[in-house]
RODO-2510 file (C-alpha; in nm, 4 decimals, decimal comma):
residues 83
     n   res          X          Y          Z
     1     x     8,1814    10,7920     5,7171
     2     x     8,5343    10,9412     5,6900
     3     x     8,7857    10,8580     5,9093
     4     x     8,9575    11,1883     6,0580
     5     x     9,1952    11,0405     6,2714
     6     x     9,3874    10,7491     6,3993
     7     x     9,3612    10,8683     6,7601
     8     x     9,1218    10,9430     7,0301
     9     x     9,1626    11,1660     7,3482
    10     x     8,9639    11,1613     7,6487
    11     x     9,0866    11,4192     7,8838
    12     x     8,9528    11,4906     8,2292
    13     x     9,0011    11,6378     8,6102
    14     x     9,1416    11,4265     8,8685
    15     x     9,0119    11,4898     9,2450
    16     x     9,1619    11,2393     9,3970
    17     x     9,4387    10,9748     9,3217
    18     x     9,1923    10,6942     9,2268
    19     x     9,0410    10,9203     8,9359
    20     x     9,3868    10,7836     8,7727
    21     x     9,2485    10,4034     8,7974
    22     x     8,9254    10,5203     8,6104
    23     x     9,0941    10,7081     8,3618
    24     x     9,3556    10,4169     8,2927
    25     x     9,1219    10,1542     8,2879
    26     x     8,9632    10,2874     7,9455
    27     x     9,2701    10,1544     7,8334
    28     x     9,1875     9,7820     7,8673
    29     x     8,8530     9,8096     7,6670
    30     x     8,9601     9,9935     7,3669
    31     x     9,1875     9,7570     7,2572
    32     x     9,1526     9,8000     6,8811
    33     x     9,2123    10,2668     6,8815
    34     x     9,4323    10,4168     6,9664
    35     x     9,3590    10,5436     7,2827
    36     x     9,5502    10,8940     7,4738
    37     x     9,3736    10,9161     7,8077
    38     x     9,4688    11,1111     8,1460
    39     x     9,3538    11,3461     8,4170
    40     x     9,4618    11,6975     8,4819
    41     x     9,5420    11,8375     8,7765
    42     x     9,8287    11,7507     9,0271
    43     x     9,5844    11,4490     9,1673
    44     x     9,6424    11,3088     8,7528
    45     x     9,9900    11,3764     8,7079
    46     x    10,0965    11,0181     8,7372
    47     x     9,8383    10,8702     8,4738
    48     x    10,0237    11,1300     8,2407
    49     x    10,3050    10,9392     8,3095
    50     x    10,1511    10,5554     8,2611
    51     x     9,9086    10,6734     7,9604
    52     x    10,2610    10,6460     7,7568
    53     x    10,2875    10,2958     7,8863
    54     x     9,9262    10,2020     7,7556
    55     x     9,8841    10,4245     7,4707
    56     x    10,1164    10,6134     7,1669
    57     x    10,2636    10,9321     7,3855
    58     x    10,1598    11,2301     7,6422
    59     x    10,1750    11,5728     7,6451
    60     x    10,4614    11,7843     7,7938
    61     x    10,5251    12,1676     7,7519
    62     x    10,9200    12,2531     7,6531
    63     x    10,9498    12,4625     7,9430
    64     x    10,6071    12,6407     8,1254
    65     x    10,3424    12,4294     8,2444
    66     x    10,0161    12,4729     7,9713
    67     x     9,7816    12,2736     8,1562
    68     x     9,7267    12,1847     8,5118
    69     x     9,9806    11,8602     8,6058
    70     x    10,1365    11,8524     8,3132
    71     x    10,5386    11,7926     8,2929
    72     x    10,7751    11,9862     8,1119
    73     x    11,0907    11,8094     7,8498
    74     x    11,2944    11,8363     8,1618
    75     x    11,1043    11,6843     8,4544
    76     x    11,0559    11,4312     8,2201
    77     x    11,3625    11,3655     8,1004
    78     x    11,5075    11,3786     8,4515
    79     x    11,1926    11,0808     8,5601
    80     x    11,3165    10,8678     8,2467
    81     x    11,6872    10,9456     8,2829
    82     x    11,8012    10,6267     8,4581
    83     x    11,5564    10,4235     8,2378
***
């Protein structure tokens, strides 16, 4: 079979705060793929912020929001600014 890409993306809905664990833990058994996984919603904005601690990157939006939680390049870069 052909490979098509180096990446895989599992995107879902948060409800609550501990959909974030679920999502996250994917993280520890794909060890060998690169993984980009988070929820949506304002219940998964913080696993869009630790998915770029386990995995390759996140999505932002350069200035309106294009999905439900998501950050723009300023929120962002005002989170990471003391980093």
């Amino acid at each position: 079979m052909k490979k098509i890409s180096h990446n895989i993306k599992i995107v879902t809905t948060a409800n609550s705060l501990q959909d974030n664990i679920k999502i996250l833990s994917l993280y520890e058994k794909c060890d060998d793929i690169n993984l980009i996984a988070f929820a949506m919603n304002e219940y998964g904005r913080m696993s869009r912020l630790l998915c770029m601690y386990f995995g390759p990157f996140t999505y932002i939006s350069t200035n309106k929001q294009l999905s439900l939680g998501q950050f723009n390049m300023n929120e962002l870069k005002s989170l990471f600014k003391n980093q």
